[in-house]
C-alpha positions in Angstrom: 0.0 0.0 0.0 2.6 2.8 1.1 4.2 1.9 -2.4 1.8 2.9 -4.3 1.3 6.3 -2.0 4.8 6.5 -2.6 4.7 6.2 -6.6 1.6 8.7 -6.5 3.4 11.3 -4.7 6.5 10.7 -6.8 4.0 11.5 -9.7 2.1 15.4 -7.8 5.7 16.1 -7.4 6.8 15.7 -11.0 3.8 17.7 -12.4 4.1 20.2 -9.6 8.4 20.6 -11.3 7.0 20.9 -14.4 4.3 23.1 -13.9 7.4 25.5 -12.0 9.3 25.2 -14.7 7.6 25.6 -17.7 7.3 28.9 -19.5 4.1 27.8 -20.6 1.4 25.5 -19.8 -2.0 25.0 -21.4 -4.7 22.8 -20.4 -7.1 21.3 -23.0 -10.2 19.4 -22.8 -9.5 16.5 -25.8 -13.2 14.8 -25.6 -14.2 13.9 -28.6 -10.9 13.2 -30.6 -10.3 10.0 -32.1 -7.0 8.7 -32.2 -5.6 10.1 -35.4 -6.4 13.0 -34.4 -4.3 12.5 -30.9 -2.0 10.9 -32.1 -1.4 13.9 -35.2 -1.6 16.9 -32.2 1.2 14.9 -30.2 3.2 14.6 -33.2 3.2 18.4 -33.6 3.4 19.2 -30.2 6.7 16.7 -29.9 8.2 18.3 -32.7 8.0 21.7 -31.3 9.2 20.5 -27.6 6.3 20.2 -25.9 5.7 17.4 -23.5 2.3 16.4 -23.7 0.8 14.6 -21.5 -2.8 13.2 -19.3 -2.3 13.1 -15.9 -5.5 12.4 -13.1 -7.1 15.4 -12.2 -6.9 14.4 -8.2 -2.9 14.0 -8.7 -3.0 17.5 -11.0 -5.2 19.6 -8.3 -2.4 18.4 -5.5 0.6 19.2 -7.7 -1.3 23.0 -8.4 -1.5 23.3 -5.1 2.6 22.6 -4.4 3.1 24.6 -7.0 0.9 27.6 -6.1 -1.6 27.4 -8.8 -4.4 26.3 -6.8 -6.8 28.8 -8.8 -6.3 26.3 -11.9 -8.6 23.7 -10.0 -11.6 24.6 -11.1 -10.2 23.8 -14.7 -9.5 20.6 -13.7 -12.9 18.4 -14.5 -13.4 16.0 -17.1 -10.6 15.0 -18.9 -8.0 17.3 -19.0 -4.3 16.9 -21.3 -1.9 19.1 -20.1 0.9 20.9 -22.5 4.7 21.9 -20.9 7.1 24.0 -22.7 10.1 24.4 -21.4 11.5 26.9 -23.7 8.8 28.4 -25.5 6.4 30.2 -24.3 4.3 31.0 -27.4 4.2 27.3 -29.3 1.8 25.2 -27.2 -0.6 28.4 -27.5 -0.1 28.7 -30.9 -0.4 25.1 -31.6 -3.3 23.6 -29.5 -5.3 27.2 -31.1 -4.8 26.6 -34.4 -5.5 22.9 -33.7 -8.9 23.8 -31.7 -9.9 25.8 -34.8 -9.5 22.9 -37.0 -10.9 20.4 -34.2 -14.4 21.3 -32.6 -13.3 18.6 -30.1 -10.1 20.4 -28.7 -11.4 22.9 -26.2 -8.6 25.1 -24.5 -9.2 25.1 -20.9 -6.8 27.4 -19.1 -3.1 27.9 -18.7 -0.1 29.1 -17.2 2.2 31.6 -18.9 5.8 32.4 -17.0 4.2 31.4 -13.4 0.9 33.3 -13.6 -2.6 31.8 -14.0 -3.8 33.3 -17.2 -7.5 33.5 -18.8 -8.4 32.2 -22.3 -7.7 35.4 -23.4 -4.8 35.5 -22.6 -4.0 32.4 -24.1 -5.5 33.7 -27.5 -4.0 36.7 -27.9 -0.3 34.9 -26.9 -1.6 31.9 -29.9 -1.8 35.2 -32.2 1.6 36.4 -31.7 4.2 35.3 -34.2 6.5 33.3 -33.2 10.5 33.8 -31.7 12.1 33.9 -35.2 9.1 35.9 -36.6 9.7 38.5 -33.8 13.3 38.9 -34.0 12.5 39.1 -38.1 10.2 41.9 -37.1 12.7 43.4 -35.0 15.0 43.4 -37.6 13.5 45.1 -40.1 12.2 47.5 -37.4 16.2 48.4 -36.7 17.0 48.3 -40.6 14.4 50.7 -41.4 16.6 53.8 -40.6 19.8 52.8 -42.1 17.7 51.9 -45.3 15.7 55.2 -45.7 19.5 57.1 -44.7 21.3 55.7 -47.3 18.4 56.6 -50.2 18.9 59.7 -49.0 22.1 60.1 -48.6 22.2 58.6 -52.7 19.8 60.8 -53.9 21.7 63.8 -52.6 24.8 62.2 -54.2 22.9 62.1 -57.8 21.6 65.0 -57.4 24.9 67.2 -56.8 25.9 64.9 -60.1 23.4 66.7 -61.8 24.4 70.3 -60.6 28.0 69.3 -61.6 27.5 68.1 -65.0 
């Protein structure tokens, strides 16, 4: 008996680690999904990093409680498949929308972003931003911008005491 205690706490402390150190965590409601379906939403999740995974709801509520997160609990009814990132904070957002728009099934539950509880509105409007490489891209050509519009100028000058020379 106190082995299987044992095991159970071993498992509320792992998902109480992850939910501390992930950037990102989204809960999802995945009724209705058949197994392609599952199985095609792990695949993408896996590829971006993402561990993906369906834990009991008792063992979850305890492991939001060591972690602090105790306002997630009343997320946590029915079946409920949990998304970590680790490293991203934008891709399970952007992924599990994007999948729930092609899905009716997938319903988005609730989430943490960097520590905080955050509302589905939160989640949305973090699945609508772009994401690292398309910000530092943005960036980019925010900081090029300048140079860009200095040197047509600095050209045009140059052509146009050419002109006045000639």
């Amino acid at each position: 008996m106190s082995k299987i205690i044992e095991h159970k706490k071993q498992i509320v402390s792992e998902i109480a680690d992850k939910f501390r150190n992930s950037k990102s965590t989204i809960l999802v409601d995945y009724r209705g999904l058949d197994v392609a379906e599952v199985t095609d939403l792990r695949k993408q999740l896996r590829e971006a990093g993402i561990d993906f995974k369906v834990y009991k709801n008792t063992m979850t509520r305890r492991a939001t409680e060591e972690a602090e997160l105790s306002e997630l609990n009343d997320t946590l009814v029915g079946p409920t498949a949990i998304a970590f990132s680790e490293e991203d904070v934008v891709a399970p957002a952007k992924i599990l929308n994007n999948f729930a728009k092609e899905h009716d099934a997938l319903e988005i539950k609730g989430g943490v972003i960097e520590g905080n509880v955050a509302t589905l509105e939160q989640i949305k409007e973090l699945a609508d931003l772009p994401n690292y490489e398309g910000l530092v891209s943005m960036l980019l050509s925010v900081l090029q911008a300048p140079v860009r519009n200095f040197a047509y100028v600095t050209k045009a000058v140059a052509e146009q005491k050419e002109e006045q020379g000639a």
